[in-house]
C-alpha positions as CSV (number, residue, x, y, z in Angstrom):
1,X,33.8,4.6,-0.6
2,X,34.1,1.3,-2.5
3,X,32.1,0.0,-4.7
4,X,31.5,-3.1,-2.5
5,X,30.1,-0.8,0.6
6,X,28.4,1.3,-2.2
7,X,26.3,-1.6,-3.5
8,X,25.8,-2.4,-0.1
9,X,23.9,0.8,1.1
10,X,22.4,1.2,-2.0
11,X,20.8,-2.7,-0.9
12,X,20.1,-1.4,2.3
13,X,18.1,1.8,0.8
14,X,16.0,-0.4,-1.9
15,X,15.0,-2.5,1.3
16,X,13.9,0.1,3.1
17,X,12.2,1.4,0.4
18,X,10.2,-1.9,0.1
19,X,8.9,-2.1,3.4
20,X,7.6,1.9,3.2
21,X,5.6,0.3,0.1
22,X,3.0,-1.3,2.9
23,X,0.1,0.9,4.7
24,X,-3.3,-0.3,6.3
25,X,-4.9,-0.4,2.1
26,X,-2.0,-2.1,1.2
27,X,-1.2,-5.3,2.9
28,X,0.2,-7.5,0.5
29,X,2.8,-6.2,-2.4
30,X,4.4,-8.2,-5.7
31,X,8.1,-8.3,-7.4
32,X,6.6,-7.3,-10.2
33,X,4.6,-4.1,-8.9
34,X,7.4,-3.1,-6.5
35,X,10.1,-3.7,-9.8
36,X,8.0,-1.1,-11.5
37,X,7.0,1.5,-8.6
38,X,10.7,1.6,-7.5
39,X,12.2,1.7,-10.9
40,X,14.2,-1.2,-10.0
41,X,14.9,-4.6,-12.1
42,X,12.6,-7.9,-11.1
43,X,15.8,-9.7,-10.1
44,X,17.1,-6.8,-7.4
45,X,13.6,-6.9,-6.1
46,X,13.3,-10.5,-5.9
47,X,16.4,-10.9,-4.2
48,X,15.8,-7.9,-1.8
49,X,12.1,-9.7,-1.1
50,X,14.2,-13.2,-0.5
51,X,16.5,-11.5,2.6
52,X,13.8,-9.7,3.7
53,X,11.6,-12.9,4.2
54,X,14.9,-14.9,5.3
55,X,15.1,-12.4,8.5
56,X,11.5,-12.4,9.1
57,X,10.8,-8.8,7.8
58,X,8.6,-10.3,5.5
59,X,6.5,-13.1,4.9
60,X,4.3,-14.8,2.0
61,X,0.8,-14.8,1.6
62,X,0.0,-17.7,1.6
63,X,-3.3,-16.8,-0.2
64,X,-2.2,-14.8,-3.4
65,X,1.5,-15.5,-2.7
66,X,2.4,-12.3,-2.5
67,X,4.4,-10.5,0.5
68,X,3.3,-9.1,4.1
69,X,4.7,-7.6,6.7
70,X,6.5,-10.3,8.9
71,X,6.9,-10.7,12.5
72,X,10.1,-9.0,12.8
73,X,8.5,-5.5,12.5
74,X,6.0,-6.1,15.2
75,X,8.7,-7.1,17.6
76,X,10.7,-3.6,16.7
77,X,7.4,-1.5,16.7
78,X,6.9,-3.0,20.6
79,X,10.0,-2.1,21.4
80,X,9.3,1.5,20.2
81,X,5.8,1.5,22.2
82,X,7.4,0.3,25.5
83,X,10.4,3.2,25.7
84,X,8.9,5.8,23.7
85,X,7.9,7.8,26.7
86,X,5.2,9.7,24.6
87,X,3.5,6.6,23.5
88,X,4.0,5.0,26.8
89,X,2.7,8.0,29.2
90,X,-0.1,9.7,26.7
91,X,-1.8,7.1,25.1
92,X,-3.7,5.7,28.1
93,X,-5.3,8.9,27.6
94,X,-6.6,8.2,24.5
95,X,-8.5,5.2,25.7
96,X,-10.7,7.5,27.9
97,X,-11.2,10.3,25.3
98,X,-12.7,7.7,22.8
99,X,-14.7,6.3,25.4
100,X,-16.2,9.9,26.4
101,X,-17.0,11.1,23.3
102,X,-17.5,7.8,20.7
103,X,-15.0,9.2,18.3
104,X,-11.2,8.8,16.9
105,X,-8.4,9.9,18.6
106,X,-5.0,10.4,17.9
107,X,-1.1,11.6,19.4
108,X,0.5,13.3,17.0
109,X,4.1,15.3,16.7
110,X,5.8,17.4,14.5
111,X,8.2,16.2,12.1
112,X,10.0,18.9,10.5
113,X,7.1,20.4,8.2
114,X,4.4,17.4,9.2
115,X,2.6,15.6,11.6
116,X,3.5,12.2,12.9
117,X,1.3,10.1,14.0
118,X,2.1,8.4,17.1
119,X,-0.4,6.6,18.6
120,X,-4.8,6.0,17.7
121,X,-7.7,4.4,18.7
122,X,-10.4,3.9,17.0
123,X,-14.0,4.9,18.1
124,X,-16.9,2.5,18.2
125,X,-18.5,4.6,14.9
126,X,-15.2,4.2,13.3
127,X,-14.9,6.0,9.9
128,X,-11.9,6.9,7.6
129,X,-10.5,9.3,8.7
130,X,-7.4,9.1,6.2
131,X,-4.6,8.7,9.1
132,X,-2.6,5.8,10.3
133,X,0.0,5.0,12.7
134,X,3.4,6.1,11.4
135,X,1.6,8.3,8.9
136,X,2.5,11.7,8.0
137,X,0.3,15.0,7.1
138,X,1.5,18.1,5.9
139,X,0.9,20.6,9.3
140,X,-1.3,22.9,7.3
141,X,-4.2,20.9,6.5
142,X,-5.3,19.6,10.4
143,X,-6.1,20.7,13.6
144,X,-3.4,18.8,15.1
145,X,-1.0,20.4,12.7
146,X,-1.2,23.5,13.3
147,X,-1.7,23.7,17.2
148,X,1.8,21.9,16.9
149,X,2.9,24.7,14.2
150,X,1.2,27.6,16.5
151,X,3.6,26.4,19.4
152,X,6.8,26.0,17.9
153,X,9.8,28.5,17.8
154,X,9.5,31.2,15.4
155,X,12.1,29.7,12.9
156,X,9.9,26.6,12.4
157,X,7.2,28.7,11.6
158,X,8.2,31.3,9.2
159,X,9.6,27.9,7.2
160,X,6.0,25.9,7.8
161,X,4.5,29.4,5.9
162,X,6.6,30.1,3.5
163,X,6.8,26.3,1.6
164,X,4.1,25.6,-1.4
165,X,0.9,24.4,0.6
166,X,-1.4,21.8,-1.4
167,X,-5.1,22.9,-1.4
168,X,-7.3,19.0,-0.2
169,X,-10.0,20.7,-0.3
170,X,-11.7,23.9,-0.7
171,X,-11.3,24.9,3.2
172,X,-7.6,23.9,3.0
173,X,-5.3,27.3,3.7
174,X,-2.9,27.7,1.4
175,X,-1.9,31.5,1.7
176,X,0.9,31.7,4.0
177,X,-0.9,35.1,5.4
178,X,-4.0,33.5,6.3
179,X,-2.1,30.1,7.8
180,X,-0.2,33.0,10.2
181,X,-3.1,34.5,11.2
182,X,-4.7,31.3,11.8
183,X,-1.8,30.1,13.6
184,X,-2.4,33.1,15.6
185,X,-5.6,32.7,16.4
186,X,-4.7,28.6,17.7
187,X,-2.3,30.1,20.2
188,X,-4.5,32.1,21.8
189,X,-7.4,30.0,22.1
190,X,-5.1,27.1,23.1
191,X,-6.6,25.1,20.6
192,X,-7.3,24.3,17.0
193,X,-10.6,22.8,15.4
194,X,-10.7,22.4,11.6
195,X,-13.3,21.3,9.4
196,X,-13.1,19.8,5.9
197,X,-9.5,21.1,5.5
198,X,-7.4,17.5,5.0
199,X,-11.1,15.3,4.1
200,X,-14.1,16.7,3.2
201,X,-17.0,16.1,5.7
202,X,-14.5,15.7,8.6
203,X,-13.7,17.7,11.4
204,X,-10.6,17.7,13.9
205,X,-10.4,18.9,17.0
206,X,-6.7,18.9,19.1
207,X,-5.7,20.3,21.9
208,X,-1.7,21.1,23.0
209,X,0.2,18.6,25.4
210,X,3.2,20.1,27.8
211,X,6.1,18.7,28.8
212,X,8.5,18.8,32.1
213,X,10.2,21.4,30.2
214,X,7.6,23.7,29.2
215,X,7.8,22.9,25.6
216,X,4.6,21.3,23.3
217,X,5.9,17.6,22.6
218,X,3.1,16.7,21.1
219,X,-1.4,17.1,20.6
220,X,-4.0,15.3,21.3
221,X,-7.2,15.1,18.6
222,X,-9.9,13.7,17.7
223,X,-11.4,13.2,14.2
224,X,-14.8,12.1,12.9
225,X,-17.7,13.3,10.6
226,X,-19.6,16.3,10.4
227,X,-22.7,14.5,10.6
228,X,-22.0,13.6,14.0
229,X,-20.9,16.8,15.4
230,X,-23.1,20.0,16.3
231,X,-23.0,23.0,19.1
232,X,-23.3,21.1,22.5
233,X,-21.4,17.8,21.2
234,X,-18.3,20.6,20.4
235,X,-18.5,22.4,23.5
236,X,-18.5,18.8,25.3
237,X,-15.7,17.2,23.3
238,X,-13.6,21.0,24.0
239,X,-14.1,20.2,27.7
240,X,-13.3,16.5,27.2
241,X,-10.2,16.8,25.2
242,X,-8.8,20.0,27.4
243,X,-8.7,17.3,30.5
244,X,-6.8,14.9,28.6
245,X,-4.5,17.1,27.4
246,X,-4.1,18.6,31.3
247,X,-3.6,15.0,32.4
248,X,-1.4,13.9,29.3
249,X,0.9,16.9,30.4
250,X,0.6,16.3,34.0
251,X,2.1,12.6,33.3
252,X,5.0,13.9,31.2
253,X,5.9,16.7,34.2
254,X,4.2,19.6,33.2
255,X,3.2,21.3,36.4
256,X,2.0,25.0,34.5
């Protein structure tokens, strides 16, 4: 490889890297900060910034002068909604679960050892619940995790158990015994529901969606504070949930 095309990708990596520096707490970034975070120098960030604003990836703020996310992104993440045939076919589901039981939901794959997160809506009591479009969790430490892990070949599995697992909390499994057993457990129940593992005071709740193939593509959840949950309101978000997962499936051709 030449140097030219060398410089090149190593131009096109920095960028990138720049643009995985936003999330929904960090809207606005600096040449300065991002100089020091990527341990790069404030003229290769400065000129990275400049293209990236030139093509609409980013844009200033006009406020603090830093940058944002620009309008370029928004027409690429459109694009992914409207052919991504998970987004497109589950997450009119999601609409009705929030609506039915006043909480967060969520679609969610697996990603080699973590959960992506597809697709959420917020409930109307909207609390942090510590995930975000685009966002990735280790499969572990959620419900949704590990009803994705608890369905997936036995390969997957045995290399989901056997890597280091950070303890969030003090519920968190970490011993790759227990995480089999619990995997276990979530595949014959046909669900998962978790509480405190990722955030203490939370619960999830997520239920396995089919595909045409007879393979788990992906799980429906829902997340929200302890406070709010009890006996009756979990038996009637298990029902809830179930029927969106059923219909979610049905919609991607699952007839089982």
């Amino acid at each position: 490889m030449t140097k030219n095309k060398s410089d090149q990708l190593s131009s096109v990596t920095n960028a990138l890297r720049i643009l995985e520096q936003f999330s929904n707490t960090r809207t606005v970034v600096y040449v300065s900060q991002l100089a020091k975070e990527l341990d790069l120098s404030k003229s290769t960030v400065s000129r990275l910034v400049r293209t990236l604003e030139k093509e609409n990836f980013l844009a200033r703020d006009p406020q603090s002068q830093g940058y944002m996310l620009g309008n370029k992104l928004l027409t690429i993440a459109g694009i992914l909604a409207n052919t991504n045939e998970i987004y497109r076919e589950v997450g009119p589901v999601l609409s009705d679960i929030v609506q039915r039981t006043n909480e967060s939901a969520q679609i969610a794959a697996i990603d080699g050892t973590d959960v992506f997160y597809i697709h959420k809506m917020n409930g109307p009591y909207y609390s942090d619940i510590n995930t975000q479009i685009g966002m990735k969790n280790p499969v572990h430490a959620t419900s949704t995790g590990k009803v994705l892990l608890a369905y997936s070949d036995e390969e997957t599995i045995e290399k989901a158990i056997k890597l280091p697992h950070s303890a969030f909390t003090e519920h968190t499994i970490t011993n790759p015994i227990q995480l089999k057993k619990e995997l276990s457990k979530v595949r014959s129940q046909g669900y998962s529901f978790s509480v405190g593992e990722l955030t203490e005071g939370n619960y999830s709740l997520a239920f396995p969606v089919w595909n045409y193939e007879n393979e788990v593509v992906c799980a429906l959840s829902i997340v929200g504070p302890l406070t709010r949950m009890n006996k009756d309101k979990l038996k009637d978000y298990m029902r809830i949930l179930r029927q969106g997962a059923q219909e979610a499936s049905e919609r991607l051709g699952y007839d089982g």
